[in-house]
Each structure stands twice: as structure tokens, then as C-alpha cells.
MMTF fields as JSON, N, C-alpha, C and O atoms, coordinates in Angstrom:
{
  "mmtfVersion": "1.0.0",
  "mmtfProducer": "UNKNOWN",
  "numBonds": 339,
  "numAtoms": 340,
  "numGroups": 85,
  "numChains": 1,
  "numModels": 1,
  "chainsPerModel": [1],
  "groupsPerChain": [85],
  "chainIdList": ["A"],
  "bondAtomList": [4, 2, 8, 6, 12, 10, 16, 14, 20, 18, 24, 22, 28, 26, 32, 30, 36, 34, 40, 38, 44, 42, 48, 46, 52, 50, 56, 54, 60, 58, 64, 62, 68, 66, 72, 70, 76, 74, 80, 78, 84, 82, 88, 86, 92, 90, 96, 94, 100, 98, 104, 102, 108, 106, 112, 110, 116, 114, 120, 118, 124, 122, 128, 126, 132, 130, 136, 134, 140, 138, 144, 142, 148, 146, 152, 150, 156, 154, 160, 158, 164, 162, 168, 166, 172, 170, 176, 174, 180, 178, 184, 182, 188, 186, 192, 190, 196, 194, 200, 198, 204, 202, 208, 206, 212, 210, 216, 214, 220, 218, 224, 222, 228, 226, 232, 230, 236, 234, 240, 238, 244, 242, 248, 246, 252, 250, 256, 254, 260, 258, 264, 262, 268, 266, 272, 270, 276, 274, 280, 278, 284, 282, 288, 286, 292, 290, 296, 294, 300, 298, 304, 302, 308, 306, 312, 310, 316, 314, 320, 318, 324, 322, 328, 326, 332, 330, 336, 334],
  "bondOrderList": [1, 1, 1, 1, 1, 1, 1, 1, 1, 1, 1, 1, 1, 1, 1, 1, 1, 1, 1, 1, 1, 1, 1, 1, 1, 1, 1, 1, 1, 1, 1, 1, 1, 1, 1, 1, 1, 1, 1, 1, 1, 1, 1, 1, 1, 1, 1, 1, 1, 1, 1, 1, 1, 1, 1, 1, 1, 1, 1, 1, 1, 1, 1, 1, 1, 1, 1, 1, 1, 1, 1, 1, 1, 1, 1, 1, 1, 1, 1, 1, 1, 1, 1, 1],
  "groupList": [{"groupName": "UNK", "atomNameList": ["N", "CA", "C", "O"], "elementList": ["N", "C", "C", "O"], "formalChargeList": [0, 0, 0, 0], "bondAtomList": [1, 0, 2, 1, 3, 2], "bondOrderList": [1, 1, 2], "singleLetterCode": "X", "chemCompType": "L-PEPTIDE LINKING"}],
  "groupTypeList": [0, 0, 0, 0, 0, 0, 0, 0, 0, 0, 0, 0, 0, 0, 0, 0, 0, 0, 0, 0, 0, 0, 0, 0, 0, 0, 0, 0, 0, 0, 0, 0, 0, 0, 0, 0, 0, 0, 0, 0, 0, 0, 0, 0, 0, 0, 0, 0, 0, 0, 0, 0, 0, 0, 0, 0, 0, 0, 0, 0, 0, 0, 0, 0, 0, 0, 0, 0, 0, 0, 0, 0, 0, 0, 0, 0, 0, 0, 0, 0, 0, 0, 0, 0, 0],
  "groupIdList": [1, 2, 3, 4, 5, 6, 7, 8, 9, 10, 11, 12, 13, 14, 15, 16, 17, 18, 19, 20, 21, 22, 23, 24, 25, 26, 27, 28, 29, 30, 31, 32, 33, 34, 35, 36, 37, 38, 39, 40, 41, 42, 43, 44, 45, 46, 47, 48, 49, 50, 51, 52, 53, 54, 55, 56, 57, 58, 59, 60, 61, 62, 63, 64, 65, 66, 67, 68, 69, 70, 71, 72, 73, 74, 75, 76, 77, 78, 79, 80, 81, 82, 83, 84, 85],
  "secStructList": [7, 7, 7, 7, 1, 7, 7, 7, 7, 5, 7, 7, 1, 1, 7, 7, 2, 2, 2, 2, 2, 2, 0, 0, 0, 0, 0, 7, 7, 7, 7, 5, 7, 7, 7, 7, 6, 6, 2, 2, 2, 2, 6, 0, 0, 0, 0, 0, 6, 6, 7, 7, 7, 1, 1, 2, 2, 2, 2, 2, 2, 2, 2, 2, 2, 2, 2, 2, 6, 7, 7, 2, 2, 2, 2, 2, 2, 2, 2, 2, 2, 2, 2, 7, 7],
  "xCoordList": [99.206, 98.864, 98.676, 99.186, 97.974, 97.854, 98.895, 99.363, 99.097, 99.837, 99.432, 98.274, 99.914, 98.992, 99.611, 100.689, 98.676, 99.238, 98.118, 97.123, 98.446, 97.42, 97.98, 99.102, 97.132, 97.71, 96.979, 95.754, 97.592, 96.529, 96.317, 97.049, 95.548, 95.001, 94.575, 93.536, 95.385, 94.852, 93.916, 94.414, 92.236, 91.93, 91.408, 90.701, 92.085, 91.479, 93.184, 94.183, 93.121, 94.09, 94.821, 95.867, 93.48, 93.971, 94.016, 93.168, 95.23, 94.843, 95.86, 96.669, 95.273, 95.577, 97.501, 98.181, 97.962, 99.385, 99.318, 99.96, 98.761, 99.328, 99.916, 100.873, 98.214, 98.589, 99.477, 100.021, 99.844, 101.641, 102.604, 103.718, 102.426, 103.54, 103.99, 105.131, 102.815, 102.437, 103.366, 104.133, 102.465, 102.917, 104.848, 105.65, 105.154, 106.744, 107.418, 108.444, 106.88, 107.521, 107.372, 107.891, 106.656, 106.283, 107.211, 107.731, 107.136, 107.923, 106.86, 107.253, 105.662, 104.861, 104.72, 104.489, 104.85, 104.535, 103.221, 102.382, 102.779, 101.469, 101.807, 102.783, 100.301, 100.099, 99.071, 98.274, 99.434, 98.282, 97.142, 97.089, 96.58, 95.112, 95.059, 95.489, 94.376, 94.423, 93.504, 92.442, 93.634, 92.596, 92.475, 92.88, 91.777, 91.513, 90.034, 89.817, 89.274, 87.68, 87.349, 86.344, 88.536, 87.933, 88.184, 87.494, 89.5, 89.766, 89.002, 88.407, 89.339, 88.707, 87.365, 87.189, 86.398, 84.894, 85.149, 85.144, 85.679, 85.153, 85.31, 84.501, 86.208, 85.91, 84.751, 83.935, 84.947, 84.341, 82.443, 81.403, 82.663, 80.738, 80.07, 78.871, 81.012, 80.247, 80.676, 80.398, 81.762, 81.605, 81.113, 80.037, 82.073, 81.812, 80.593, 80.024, 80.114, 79.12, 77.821, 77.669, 77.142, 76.361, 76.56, 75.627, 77.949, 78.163, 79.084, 80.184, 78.452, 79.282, 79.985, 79.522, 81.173, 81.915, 82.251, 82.894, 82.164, 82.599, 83.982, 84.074, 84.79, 86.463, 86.923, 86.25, 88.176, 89.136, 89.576, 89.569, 90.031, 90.649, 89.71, 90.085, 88.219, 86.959, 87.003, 86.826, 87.255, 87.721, 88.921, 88.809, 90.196, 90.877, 90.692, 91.003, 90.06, 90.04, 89.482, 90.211, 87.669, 87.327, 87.945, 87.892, 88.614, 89.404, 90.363, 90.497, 91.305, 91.929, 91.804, 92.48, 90.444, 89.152, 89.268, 89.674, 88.902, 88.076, 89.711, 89.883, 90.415, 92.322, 92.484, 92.591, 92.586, 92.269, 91.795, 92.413, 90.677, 90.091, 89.815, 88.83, 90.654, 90.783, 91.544, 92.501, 90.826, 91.732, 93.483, 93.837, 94.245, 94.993, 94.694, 95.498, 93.459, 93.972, 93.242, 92.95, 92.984, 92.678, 93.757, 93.794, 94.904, 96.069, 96.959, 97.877, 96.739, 97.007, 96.703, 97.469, 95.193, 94.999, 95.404, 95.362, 95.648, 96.038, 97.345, 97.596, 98.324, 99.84, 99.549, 99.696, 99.011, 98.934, 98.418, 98.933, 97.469, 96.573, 97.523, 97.564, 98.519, 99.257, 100.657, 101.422, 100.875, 102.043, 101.869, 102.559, 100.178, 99.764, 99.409, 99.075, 99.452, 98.844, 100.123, 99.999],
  "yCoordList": [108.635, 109.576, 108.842, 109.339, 107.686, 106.746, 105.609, 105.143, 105.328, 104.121, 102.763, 102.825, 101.436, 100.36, 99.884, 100.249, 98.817, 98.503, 99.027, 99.63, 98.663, 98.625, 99.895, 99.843, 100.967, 101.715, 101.858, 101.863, 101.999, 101.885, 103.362, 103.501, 104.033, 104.992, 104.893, 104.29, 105.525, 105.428, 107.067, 108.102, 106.737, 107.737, 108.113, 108.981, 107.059, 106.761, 107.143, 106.633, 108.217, 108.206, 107.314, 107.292, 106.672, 105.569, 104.068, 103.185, 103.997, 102.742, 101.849, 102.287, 99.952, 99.148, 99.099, 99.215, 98.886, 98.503, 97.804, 98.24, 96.336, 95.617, 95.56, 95.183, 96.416, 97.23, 97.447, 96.756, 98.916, 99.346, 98.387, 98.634, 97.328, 96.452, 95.587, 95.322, 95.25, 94.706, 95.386, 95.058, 96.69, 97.767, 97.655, 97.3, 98.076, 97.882, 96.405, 96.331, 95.372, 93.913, 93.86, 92.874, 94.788, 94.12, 95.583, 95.612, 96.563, 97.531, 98.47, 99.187, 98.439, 99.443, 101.02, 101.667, 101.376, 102.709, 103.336, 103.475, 103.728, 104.335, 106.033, 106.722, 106.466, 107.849, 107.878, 107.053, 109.496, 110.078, 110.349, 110.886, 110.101, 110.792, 112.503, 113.057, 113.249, 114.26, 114.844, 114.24, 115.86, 116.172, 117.461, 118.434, 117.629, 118.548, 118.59, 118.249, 118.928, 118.937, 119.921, 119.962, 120.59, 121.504, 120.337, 120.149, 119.724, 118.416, 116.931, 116.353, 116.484, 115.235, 114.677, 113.462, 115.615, 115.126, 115.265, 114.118, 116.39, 116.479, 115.615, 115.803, 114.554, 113.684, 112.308, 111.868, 112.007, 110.728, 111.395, 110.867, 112.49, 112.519, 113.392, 113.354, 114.17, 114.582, 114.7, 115.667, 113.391, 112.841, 111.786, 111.565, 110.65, 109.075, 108.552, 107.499, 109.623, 108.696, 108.352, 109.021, 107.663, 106.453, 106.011, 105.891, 105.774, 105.164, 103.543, 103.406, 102.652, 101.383, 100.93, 101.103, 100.285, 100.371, 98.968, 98.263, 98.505, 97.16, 96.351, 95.126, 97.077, 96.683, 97.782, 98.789, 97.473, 98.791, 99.406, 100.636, 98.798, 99.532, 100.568, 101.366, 100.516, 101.76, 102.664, 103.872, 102.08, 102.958, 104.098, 105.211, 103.373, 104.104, 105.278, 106.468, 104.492, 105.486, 106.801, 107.768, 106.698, 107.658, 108.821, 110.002, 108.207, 109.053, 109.946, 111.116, 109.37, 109.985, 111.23, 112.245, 110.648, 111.64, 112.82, 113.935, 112.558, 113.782, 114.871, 116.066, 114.081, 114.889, 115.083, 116.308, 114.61, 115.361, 117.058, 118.116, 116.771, 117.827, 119.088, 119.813, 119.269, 119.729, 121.245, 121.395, 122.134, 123.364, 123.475, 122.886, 124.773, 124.71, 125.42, 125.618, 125.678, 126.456, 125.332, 125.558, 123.911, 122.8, 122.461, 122.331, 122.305, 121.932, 122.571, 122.102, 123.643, 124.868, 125.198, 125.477, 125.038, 124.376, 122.968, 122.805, 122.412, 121.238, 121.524, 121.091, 122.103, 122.121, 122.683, 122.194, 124.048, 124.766, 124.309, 124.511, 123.757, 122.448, 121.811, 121.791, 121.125, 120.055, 120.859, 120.19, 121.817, 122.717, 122.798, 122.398, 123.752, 123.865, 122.687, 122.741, 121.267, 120.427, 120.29, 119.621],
  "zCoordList": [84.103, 85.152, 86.486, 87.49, 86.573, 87.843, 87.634, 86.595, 88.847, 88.905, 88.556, 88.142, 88.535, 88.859, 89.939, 90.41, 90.417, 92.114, 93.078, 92.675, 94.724, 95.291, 96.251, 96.753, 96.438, 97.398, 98.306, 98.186, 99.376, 100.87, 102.048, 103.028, 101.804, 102.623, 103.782, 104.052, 104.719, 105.941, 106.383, 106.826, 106.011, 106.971, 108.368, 108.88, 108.715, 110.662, 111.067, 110.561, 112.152, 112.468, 113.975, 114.623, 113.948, 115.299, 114.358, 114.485, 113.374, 112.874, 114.071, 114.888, 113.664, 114.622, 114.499, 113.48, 115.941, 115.674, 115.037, 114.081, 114.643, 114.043, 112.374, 111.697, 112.26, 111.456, 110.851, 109.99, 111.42, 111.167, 111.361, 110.899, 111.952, 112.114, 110.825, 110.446, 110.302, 109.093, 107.513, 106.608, 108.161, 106.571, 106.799, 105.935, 108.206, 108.0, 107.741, 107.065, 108.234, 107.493, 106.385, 105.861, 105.49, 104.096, 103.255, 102.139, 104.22, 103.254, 102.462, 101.542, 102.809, 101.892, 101.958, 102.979, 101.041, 101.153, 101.817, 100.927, 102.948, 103.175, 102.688, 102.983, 101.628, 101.779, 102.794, 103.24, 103.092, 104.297, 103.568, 102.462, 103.99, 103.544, 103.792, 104.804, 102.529, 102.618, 103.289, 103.438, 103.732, 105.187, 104.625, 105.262, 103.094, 102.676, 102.064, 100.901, 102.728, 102.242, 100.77, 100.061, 100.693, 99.364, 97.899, 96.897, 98.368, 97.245, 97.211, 96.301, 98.916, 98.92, 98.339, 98.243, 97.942, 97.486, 96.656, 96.208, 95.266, 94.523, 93.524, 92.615, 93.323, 92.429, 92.659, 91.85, 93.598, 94.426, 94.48, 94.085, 95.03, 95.172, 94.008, 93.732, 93.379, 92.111, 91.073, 90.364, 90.575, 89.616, 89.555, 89.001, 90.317, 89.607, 90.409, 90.122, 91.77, 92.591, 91.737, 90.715, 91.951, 91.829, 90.329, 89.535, 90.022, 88.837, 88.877, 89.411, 88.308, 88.381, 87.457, 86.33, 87.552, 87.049, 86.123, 86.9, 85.302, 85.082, 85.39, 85.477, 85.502, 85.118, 86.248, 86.464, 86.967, 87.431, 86.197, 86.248, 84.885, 84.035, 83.438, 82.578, 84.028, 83.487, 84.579, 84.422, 85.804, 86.825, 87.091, 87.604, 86.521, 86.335, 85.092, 85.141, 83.939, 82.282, 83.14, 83.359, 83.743, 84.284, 84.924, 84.583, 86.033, 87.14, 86.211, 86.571, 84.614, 84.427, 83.576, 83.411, 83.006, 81.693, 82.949, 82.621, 84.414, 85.093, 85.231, 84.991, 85.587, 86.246, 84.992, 84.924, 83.793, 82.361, 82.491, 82.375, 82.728, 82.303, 83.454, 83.305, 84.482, 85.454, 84.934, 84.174, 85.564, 85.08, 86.276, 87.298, 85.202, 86.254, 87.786, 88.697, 87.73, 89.302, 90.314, 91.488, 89.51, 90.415, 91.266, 92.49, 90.122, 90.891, 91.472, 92.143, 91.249, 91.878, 93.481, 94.403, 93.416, 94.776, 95.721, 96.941, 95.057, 95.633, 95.965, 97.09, 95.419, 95.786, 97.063, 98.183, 96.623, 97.895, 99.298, 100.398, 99.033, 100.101, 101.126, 102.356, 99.803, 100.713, 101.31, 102.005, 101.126, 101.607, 103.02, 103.957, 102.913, 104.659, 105.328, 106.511, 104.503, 105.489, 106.562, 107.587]
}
């Protein structure tokens, strides 16, 4: 369900040129950050917050237990979300 690898979010929309200069010599993919408040919290502040993690690979298990168990009209919303973004 997740990838492995490092992916890089930009949610400042004044990031530095160099920045961007950087991401295009190297060829990386940037996603946008979603600028959707009904999605963006709900995994991060009321699930995993104030929980620590030992390993990324407990990090990831988590994240995928919670998108597991997500009904469909989660993602349902989310399609729709990112249509109007």
C-alpha cells in the first residue's frame, strides 16, 4: 500500500529556489501537499499522535493497519477532495 523511499512534501508554498533547483538536477518527484483539512489531520493527530515509534517499518505497519481500516466513503472523499483541489 506505501511505497519505500523518501518522499518529499512541500507544504510552504514559498519554498527556496535552490531548492527547486536541486529537486530538478536530481530528477525527483515532488507531491503537493494536500490542502485539504477534512483529510490532512486525521491520521497524524488522532491516530498515531503522541505515539513513538521504534522502527519506520512500525511506522509504516501502523499507517497501513489505519488506510486498512478506513471505510469506503474515506476514500471517497479524498478522490473527490483532490478533483476540486
Amino acid at each position: 500500500m506505501l511505497i519505500d523511499g523518501v518522499i518529499l512534501l512541500h507544504d510552504n508554498t514559498h519554498t527556496a529556489d535552490k531548492t527547486q533547483e536541486l529537486l530538478r538536477k536530481f530528477e525527483w518527484r515532488v507531491w503537493i501537499h494536500p490542502i485539504q483539512p477534512t483529510l490532512t489531520p486525521n491520521l497524524g493527530s488522532k491516530h498515531l499522535s503522541r505515539i513513538r515509534f521504534s522502527s519506520n517499518r512500525n511506522v509504516k505497519t501502523a499507517i497501513e493497519n489505519w488506510l486498512s481500516g478506513q471505510g469506503r466513503d474515506f476514500y471517497r472523499a479524498g478522490r473527490k477532495s483532490n478533483r476540486e483541489v
